[in-house]
GUKE-884411 format. One record per residue (C-alpha): x, z, y; residue in three letters. Coordinates in steps of 0.1 Angstrom, whole numbers, padded with zeros to 4 digits, always signed. Layout:
BEGIN
XZYALA
...
END
This chain:
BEGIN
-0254-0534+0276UNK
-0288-0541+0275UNK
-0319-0528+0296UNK
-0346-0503+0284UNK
-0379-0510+0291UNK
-0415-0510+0277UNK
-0428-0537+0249UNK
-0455-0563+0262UNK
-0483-0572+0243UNK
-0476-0601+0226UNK
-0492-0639+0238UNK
-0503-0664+0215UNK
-0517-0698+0225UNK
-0548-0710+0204UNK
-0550-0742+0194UNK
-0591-0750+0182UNK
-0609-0783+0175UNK
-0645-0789+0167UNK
-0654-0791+0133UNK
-0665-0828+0133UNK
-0627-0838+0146UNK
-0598-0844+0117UNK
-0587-0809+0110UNK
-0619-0792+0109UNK
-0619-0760+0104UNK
-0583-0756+0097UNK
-0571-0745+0129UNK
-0598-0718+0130UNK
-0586-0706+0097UNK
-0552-0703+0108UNK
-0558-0683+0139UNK
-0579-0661+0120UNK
-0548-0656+0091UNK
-0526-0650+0120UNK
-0518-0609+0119UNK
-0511-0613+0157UNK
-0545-0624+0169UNK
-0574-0594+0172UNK
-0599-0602+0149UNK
-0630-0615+0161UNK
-0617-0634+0191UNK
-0589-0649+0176UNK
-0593-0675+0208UNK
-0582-0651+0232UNK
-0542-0654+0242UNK
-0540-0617+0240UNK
-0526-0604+0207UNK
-0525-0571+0191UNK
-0491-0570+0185UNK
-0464-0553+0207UNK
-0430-0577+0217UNK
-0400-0562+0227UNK
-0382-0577+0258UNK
-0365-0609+0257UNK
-0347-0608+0290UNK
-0338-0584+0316UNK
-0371-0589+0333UNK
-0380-0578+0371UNK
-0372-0543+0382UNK
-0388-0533+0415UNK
-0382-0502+0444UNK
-0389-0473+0433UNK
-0389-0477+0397UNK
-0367-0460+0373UNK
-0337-0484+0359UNK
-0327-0473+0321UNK
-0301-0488+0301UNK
-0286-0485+0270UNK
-0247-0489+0267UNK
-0229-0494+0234UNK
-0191-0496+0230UNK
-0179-0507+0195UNK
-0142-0511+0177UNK
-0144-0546+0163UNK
-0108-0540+0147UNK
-0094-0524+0116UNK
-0074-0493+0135UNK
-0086-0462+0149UNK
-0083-0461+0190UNK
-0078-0425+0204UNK
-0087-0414+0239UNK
-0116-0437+0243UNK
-0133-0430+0280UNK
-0166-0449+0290UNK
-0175-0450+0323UNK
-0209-0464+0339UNK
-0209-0470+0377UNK
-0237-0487+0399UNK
-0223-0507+0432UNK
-0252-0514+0460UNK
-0247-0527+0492UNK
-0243-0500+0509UNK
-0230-0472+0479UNK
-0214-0466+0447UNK
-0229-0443+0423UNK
-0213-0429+0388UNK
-0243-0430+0358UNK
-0226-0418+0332UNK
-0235-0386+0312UNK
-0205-0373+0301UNK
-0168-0381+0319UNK
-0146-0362+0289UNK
-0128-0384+0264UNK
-0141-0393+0229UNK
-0109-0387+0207UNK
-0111-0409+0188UNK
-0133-0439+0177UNK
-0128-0452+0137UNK
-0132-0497+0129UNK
-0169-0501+0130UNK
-0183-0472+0145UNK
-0195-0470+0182UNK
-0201-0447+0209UNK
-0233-0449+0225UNK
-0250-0437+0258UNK
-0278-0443+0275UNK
-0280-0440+0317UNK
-0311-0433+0338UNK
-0314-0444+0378UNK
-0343-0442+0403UNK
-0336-0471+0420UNK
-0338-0468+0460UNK
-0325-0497+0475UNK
-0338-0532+0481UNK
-0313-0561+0469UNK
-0280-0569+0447UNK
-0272-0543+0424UNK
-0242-0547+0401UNK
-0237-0522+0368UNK
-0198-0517+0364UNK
-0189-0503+0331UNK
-0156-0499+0321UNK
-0137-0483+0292UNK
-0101-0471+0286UNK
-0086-0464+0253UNK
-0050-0459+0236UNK
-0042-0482+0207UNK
-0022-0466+0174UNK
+0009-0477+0191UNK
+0002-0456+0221UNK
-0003-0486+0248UNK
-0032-0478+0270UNK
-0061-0503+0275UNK
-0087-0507+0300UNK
-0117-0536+0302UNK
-0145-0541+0327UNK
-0181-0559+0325UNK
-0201-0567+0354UNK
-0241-0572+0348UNK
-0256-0584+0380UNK
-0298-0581+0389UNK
-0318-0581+0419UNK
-0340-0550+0432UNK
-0373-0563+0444UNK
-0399-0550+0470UNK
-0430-0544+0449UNK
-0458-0531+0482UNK
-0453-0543+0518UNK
-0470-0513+0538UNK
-0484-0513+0568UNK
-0500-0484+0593UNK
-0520-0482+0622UNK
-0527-0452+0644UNK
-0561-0440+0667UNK
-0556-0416+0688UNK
-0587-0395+0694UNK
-0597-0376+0727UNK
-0599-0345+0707UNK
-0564-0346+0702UNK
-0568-0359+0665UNK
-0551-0391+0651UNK
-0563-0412+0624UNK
-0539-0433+0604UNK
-0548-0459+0582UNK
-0520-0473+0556UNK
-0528-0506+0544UNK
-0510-0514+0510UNK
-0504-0545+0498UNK
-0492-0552+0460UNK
-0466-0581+0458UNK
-0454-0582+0428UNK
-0470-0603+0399UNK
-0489-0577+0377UNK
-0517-0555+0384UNK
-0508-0520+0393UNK
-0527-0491+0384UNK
-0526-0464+0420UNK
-0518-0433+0408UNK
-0514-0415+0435UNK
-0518-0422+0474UNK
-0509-0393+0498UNK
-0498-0382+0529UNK
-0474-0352+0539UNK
-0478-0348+0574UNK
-0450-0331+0595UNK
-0450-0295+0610UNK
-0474-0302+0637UNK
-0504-0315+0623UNK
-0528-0307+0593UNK
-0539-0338+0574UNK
-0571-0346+0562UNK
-0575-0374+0534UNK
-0610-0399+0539UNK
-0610-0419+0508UNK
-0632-0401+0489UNK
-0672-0396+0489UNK
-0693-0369+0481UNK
-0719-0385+0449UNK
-0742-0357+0431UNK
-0721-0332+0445UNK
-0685-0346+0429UNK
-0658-0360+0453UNK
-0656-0400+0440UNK
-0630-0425+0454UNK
-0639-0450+0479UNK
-0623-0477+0454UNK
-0642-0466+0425UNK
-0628-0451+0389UNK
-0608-0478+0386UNK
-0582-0478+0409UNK
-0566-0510+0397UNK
-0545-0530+0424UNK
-0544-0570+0414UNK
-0514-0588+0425UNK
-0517-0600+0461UNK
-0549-0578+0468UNK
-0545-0552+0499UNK
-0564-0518+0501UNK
-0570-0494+0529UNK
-0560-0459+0532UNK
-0574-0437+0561UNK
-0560-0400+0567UNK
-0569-0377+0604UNK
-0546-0356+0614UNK
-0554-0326+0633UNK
-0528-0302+0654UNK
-0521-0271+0638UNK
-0533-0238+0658UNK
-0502-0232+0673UNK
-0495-0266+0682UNK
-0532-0275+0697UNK
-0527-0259+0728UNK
-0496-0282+0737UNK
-0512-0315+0724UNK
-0525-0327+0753UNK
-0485-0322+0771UNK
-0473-0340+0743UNK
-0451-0372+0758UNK
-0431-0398+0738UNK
-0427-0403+0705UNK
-0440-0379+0679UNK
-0434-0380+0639UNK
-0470-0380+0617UNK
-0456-0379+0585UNK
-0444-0403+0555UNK
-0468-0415+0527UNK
-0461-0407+0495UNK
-0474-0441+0469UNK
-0472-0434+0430UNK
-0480-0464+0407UNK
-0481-0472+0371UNK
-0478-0511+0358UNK
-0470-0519+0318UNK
-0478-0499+0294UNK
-0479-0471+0319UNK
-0439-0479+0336UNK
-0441-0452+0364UNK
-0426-0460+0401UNK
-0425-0440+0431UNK
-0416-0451+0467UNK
-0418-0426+0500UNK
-0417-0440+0534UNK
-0398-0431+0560UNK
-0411-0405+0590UNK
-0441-0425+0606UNK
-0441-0425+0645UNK
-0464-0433+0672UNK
-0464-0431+0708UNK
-0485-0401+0724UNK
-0511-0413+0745UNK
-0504-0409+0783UNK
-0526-0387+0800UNK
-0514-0382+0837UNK
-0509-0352+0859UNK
-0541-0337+0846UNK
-0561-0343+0815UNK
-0600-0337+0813UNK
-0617-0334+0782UNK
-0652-0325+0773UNK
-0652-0294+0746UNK
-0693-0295+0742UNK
-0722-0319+0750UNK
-0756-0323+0735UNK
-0761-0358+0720UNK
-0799-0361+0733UNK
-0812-0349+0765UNK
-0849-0348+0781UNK
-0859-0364+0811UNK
-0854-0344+0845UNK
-0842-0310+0822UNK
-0812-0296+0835UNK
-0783-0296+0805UNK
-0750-0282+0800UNK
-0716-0295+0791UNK
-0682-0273+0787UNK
-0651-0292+0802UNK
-0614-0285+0793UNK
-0589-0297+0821UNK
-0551-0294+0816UNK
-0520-0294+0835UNK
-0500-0319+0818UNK
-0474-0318+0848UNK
-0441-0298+0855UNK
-0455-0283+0880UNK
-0481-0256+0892UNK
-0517-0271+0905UNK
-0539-0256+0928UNK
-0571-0278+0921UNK
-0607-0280+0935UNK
-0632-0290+0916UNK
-0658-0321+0935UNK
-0688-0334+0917UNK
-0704-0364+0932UNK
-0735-0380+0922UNK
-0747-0413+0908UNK
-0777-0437+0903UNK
-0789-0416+0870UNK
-0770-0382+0863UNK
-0775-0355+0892UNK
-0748-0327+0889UNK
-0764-0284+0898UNK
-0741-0264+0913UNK
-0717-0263+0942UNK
-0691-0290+0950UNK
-0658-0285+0962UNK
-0651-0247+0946UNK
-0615-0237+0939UNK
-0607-0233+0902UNK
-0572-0218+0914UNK
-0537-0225+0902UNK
-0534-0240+0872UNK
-0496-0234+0854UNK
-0477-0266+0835UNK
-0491-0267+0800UNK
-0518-0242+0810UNK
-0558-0248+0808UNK
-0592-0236+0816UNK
-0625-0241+0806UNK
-0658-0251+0831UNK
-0694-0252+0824UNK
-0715-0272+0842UNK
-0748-0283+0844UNK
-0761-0317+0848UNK
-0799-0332+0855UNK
-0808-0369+0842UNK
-0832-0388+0863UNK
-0836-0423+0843UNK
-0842-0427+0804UNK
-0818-0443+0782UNK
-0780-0440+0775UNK
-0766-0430+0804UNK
-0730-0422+0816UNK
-0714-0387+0830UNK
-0693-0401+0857UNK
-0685-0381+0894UNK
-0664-0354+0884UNK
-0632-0352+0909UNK
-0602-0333+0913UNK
-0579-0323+0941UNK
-0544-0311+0938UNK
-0542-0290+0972UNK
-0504-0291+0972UNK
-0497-0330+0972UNK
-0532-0334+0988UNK
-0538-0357+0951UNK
-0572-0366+0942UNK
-0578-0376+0900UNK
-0612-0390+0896UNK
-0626-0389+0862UNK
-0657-0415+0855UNK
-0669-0426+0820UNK
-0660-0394+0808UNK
-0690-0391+0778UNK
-0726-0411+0770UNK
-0759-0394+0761UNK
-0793-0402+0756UNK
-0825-0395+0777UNK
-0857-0394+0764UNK
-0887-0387+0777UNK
-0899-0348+0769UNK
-0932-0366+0751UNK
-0909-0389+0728UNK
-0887-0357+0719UNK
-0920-0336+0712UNK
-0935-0361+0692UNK
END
């Protein structure tokens, strides 16, 4: 048995002196006979020359484990019958790799039957190849050997993610990937496939002379150790935006989907598994602001558009209280009835507000009153904007 995988480029260790020293120029000479060295910097370690592998090497999650299995008649008679069989034993299953299970008939003194087994490795750990082989001598006894070959899966990213949920119902996710293995890794591909409820939008790329360029350059090239960030917003589909603010518990984003290439362009593919995150808690009643201008005048009445929603199980009869503070002056009348408002249910409110002093200033003072369990939810903080001075604007 031994394991396929790509050639490395071949190492050699230079050995120089200066010319006033013994040798002289001899070693230079040498390096520069050697048909391994590249020619004009016969000093650097890397050769041109391709080696094939000298061990089994390290073979990491999510990469694809190929091996090439040979079974030859070291004797003088012909063996009839002559069944291979391939199996791979993880921790946790045992799974059958060989190509063909039908009989050879028969196999004649120094000729062999070969095969060669392909496996996407998905599991972290001991794995153990098990190949055994069954055959019936001339004298019709039936014979059966086994070989173990042991080897160790390795983790080759550790992944991490964080989530930000937004007041507009949006969450941003950022992945941070971390290579751990001892090679650069070249990052083929870095995605996200976001579940049923939500439209994904990747932000790792900029827009440069109208073409879309990756934050991390053209060179996407991961050294060993080095972390990067990934940051995706999801968005609720149309269907789904009306019921994001009721959403409670645990919801699923998605799983990221990581393709890499390391030597000589060996592919590997890992998926996680669903990412969660805990919807943010938004009480009884939610209140969200839909429009507001980012830059006001001074003592100019200006309008905002609210959302409220009835997160509850239950039907709300709410009225509507807007109270005043130092700087921002609501218009309108306090204490109107916006009527019942069903469980998952919203409506929409314009309102106009006045500032009095210049300067970032706070909407705070809005209040509402659940008639039926005489409730009062008092929403301050809710959004920032600037005054200025109608003369600074105009200018």
């Amino acid at each position: 048995v031994m394991r396929l995988t790509k050639p490395t480029l071949f190492t050699n260790i230079p050995v120089t002196c200066e010319e006033r020293d013994l040798p002289g120029n001899l070693f230079n000479q040498l390096m520069k006979d050697d048909p391994s060295t590249v020619k004009g910097a016969e000093a650097l370690m890397l050769g041109e020359m391709l080696t094939l592998p000298q061990n089994f090497g390290n073979i990491f999650l999510g990469e694809t484990f190929s091996s090439y299995i040979s079974v030859h008649n070291d004797s003088n008679q012909v063996v009839k019958d002559i069944l291979v069989k391939a199996d791979l034993q993880t921790s946790s299953q045992r799974l059958n790799l060989s190509a063909s299970s039908a009989a050879v008939a028969e196999l004649k003194p120094d000729c062999c039957i070969d095969d060669v087994i392909h496996h996407e490795v998905k599991e972290i750990g001991t794995h153990i190849l098990v190949c055994a082989v069954s055959y019936t001598t001339q004298t019709g006894e039936k014979m059966y050997f086994r070989k173990f070959f042991k080897f160790q899966v390795l983790k080759p990213l550790d992944v991490k993610t964080k989530f930000y949920n937004a007041e507009t119902d949006e969450v941003f996710l950022e992945a941070q990937i971390q290579n751990i293995t001892t090679s650069p890794m070249f990052m083929e591909k870095v995605s996200l496939e976001p579940s049923m409820m939500y439209n994904v939008a990747e932000l790792n790329t900029v827009d440069t002379a109208g073409e879309s360029e990756s934050t991390f350059g053209s060179r996407t090239y991961l050294q060993p150790m080095d972390t990067r960030q990934y940051l995706y917003c999801l968005k609720p589909k149309q269907e789904f935006a009306e019921k994001a603010g009721v959403i409670k518990g645990v919801t699923v984003i998605g799983k990221l989907d990581i393709v890499w290439k390391t030597n000589l362009g060996e592919r590997g593919r890992l998926q996680t598994s669903q990412l969660q995150r805990m919807a943010p808690g938004y009480g009884d009643v939610r209140l969200s602001l839909e429009t507001i201008p980012d830059t006001v005048n001074l003592e100019e009445p200006f309008d905002i558009t609210c959302k409220i929603t009835n997160c509850s199980e239950r039907t709300m009869d709410l009225v509507l209280e807007m109270c005043n503070t130092n700087s921002i002056h609501w218009c309108g009348v306090s204490g109107r009835q916006l009527g019942k408002l069903h469980p998952s249910s919203s409506l929409h409110l314009a309102l106009t507000l006045l500032s009095s002093v210049q300067g970032l200033q706070s909407v705070s003072g809005l209040r509402l009153t659940d008639t039926f369990l005489k409730r009062t939810y008092e929403y301050d903080d809710i959004a920032q904007v600037c005054v200025v001075s109608s003369e600074v604007k105009e200018s």
